[in-house]
mmCIF file of the C-alpha atoms, coordinates in Angstrom:
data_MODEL
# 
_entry.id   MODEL 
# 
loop_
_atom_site.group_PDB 
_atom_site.id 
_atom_site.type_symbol 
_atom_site.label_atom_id 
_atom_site.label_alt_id 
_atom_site.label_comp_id 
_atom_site.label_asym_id 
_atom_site.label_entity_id 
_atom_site.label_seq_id 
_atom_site.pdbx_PDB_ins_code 
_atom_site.Cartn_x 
_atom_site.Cartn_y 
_atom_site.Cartn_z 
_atom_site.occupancy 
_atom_site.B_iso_or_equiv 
_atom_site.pdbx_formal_charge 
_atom_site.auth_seq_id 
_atom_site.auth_comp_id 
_atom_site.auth_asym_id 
_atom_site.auth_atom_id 
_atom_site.pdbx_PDB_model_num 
ATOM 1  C CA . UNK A 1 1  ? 7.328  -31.723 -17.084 1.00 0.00 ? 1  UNK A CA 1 
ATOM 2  C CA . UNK A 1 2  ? 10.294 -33.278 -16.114 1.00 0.00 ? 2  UNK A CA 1 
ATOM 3  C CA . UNK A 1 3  ? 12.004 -33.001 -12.677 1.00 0.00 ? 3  UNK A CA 1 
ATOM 4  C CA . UNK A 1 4  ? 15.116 -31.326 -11.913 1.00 0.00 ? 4  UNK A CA 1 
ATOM 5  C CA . UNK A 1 5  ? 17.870 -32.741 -10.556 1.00 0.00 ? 5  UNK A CA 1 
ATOM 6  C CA . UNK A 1 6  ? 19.051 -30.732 -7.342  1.00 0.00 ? 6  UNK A CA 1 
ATOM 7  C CA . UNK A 1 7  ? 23.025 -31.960 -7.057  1.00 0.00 ? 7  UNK A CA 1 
ATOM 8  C CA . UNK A 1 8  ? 24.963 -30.637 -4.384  1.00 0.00 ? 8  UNK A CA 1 
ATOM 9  C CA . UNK A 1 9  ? 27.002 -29.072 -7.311  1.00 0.00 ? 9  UNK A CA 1 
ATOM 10 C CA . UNK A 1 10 ? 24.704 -26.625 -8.962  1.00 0.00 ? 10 UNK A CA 1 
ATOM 11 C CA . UNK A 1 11 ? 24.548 -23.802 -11.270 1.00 0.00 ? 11 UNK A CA 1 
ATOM 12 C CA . UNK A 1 12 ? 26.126 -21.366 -8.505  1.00 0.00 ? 12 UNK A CA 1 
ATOM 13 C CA . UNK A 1 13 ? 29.611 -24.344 -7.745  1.00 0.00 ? 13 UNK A CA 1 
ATOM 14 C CA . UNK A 1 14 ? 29.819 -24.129 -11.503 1.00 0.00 ? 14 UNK A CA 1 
ATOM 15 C CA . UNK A 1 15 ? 29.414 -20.364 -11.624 1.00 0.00 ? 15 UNK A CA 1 
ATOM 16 C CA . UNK A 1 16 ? 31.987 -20.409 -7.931  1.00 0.00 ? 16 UNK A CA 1 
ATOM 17 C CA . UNK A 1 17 ? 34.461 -22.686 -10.106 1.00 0.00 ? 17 UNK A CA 1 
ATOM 18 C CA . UNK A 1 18 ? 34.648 -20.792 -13.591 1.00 0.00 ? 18 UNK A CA 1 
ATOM 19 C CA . UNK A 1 19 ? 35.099 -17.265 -11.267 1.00 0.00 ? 19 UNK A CA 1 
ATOM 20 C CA . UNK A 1 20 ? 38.203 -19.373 -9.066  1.00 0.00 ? 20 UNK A CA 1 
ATOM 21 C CA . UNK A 1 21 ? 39.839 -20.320 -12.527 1.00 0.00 ? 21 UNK A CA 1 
ATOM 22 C CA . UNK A 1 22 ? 39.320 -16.826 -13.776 1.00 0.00 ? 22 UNK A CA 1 
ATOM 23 C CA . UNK A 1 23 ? 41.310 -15.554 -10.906 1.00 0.00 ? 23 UNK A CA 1 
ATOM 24 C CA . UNK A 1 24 ? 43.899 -18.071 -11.038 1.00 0.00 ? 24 UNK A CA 1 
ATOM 25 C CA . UNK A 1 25 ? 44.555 -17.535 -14.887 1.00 0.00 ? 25 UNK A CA 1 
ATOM 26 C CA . UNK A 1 26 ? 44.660 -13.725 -13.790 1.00 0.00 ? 26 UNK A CA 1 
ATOM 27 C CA . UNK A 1 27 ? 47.169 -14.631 -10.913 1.00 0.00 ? 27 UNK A CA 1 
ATOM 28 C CA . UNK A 1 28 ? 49.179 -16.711 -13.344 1.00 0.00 ? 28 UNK A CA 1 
ATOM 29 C CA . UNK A 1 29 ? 49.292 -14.046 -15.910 1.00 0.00 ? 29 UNK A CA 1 
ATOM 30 C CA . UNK A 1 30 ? 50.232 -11.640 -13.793 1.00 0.00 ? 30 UNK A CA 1 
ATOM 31 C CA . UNK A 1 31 ? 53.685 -13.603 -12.531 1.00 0.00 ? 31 UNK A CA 1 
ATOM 32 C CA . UNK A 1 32 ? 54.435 -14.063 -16.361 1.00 0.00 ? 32 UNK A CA 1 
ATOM 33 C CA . UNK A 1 33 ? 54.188 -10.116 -16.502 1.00 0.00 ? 33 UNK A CA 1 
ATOM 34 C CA . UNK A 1 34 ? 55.734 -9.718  -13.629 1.00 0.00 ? 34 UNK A CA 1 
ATOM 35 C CA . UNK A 1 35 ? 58.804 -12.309 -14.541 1.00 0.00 ? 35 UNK A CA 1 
ATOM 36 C CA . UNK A 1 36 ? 58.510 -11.248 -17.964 1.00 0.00 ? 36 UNK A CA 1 
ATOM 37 C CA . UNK A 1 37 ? 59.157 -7.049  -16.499 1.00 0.00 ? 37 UNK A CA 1 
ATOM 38 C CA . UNK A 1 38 ? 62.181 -8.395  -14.372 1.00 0.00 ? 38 UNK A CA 1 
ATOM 39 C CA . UNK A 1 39 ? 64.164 -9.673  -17.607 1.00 0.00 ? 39 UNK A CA 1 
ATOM 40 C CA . UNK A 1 40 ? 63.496 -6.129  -19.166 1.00 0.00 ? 40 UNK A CA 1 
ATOM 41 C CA . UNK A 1 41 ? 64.721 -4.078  -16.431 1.00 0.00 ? 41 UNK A CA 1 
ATOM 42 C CA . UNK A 1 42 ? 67.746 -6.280  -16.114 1.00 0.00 ? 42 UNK A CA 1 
ATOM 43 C CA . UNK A 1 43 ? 68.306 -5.926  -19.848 1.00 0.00 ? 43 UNK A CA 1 
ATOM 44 C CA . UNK A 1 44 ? 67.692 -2.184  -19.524 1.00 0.00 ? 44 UNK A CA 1 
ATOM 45 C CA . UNK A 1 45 ? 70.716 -2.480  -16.556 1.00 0.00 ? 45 UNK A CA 1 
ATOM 46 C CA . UNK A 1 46 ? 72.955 -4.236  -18.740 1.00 0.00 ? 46 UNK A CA 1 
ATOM 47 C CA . UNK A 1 47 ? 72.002 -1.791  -22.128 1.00 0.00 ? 47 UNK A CA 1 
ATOM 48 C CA . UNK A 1 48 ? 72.783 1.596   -20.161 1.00 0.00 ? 48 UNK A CA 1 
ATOM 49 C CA . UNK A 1 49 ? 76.028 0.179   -18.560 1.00 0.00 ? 49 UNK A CA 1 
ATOM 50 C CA . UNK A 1 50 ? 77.182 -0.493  -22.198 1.00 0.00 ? 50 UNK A CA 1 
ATOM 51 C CA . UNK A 1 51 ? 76.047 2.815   -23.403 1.00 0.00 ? 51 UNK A CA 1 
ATOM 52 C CA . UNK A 1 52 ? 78.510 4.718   -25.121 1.00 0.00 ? 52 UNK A CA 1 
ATOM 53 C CA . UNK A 1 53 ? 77.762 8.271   -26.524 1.00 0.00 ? 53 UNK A CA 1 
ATOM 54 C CA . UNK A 1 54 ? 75.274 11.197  -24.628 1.00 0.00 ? 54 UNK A CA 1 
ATOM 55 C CA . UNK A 1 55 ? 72.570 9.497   -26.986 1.00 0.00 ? 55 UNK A CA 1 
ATOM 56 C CA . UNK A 1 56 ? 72.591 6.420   -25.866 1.00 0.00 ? 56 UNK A CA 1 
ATOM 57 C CA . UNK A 1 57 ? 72.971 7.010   -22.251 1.00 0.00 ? 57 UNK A CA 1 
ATOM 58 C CA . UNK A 1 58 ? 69.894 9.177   -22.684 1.00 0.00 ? 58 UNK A CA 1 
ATOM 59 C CA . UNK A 1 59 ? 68.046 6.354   -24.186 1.00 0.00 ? 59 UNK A CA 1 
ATOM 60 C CA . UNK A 1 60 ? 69.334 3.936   -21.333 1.00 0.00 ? 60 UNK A CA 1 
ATOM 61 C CA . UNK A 1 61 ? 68.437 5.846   -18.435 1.00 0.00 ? 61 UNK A CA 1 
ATOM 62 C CA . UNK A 1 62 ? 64.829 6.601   -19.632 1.00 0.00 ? 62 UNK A CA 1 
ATOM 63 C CA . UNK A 1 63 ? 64.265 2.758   -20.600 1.00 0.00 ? 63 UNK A CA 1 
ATOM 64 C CA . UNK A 1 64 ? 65.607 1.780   -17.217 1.00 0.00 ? 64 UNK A CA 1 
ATOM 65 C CA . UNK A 1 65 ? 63.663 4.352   -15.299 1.00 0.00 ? 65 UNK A CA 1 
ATOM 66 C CA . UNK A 1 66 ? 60.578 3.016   -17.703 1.00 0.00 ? 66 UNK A CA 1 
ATOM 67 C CA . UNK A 1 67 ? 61.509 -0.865  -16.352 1.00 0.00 ? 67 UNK A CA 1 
ATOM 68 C CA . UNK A 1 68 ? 61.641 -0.405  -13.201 1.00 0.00 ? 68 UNK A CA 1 
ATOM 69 C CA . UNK A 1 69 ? 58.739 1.767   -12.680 1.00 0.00 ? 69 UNK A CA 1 
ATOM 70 C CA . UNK A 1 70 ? 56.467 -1.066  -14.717 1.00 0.00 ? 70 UNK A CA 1 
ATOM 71 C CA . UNK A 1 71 ? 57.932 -4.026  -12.080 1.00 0.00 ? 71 UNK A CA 1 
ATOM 72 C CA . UNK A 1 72 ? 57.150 -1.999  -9.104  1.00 0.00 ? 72 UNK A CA 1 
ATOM 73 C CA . UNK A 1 73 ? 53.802 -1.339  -10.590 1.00 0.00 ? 73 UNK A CA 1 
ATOM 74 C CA . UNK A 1 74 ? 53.205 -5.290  -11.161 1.00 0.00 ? 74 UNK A CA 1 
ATOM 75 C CA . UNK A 1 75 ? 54.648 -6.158  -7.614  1.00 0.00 ? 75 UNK A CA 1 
ATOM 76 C CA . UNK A 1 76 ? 52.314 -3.732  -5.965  1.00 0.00 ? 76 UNK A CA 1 
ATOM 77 C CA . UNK A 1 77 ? 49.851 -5.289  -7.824  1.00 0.00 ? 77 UNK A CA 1 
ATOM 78 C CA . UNK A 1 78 ? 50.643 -8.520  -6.727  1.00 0.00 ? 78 UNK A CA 1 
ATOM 79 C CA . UNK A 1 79 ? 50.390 -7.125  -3.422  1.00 0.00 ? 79 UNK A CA 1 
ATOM 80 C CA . UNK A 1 80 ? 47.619 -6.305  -3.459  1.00 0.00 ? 80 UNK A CA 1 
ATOM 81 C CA . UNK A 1 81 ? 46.393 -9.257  -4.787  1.00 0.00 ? 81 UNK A CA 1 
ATOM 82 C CA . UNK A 1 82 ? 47.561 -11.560 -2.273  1.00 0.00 ? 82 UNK A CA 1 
ATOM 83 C CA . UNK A 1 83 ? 50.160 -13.199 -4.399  1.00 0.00 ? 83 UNK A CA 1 
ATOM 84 C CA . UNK A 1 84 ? 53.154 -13.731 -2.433  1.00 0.00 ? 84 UNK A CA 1 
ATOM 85 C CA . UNK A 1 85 ? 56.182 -15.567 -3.846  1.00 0.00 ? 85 UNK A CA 1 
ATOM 86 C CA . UNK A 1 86 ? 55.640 -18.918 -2.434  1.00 0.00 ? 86 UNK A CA 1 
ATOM 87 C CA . UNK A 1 87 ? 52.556 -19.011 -4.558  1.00 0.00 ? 87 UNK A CA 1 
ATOM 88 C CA . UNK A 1 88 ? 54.481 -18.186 -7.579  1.00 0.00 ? 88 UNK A CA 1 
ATOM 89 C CA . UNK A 1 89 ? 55.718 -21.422 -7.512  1.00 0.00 ? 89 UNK A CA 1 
ATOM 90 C CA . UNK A 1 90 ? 52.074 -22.908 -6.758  1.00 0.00 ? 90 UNK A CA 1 
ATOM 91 C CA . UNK A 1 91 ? 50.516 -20.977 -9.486  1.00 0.00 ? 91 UNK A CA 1 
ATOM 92 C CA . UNK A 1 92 ? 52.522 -21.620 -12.375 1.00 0.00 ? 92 UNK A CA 1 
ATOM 93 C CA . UNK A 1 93 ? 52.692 -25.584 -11.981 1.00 0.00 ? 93 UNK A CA 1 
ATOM 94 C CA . UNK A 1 94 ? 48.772 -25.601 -12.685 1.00 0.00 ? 94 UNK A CA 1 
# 
């Protein structure tokens, strides 16, 4: 039978390291989203001030109402997540 090695990092650092990455990829994905949600809403902005007819100030209203609603969503999230925007920085350098 052969001996096992006992390093000071295991099975459970590797485990601790994979889980840290998995929450920094999840951090870093959700400042894309959350960038990604600001460029809609201001394109939503600049569509319904460029609206012309009933139609398409219909259309405008609901896709800004839609934008904004899904960045206040993701910033809550973010929140609640701890991300603050100094680490936004931080996290997508990596």
């Amino acid at each position: 039978m052969k001996p096992v090695l006992q390093w000071p990092y295991g099975k459970k650092s590797l485990k601790a390291k994979t889980e840290k990455e998995t929450i920094l990829k999840d951090k870093q994905m959700l400042v894309f989203e959350i960038r990604k949600a600001h460029q809609n809403w201001v394109a939503a902005q600049a569509h319904f001030e460029f609206a012309l007819d009933k139609d398409q100030v219909d259309y405008a209203i609901y896709a800004l109402e839609a934008a904004e609603k899904r960045f206040e969503m993701l910033i809550k999230q973010a929140k609640q997540s701890g991300i603050s925007l100094i680490d936004t920085d931080r996290l997508t350098e990596v």
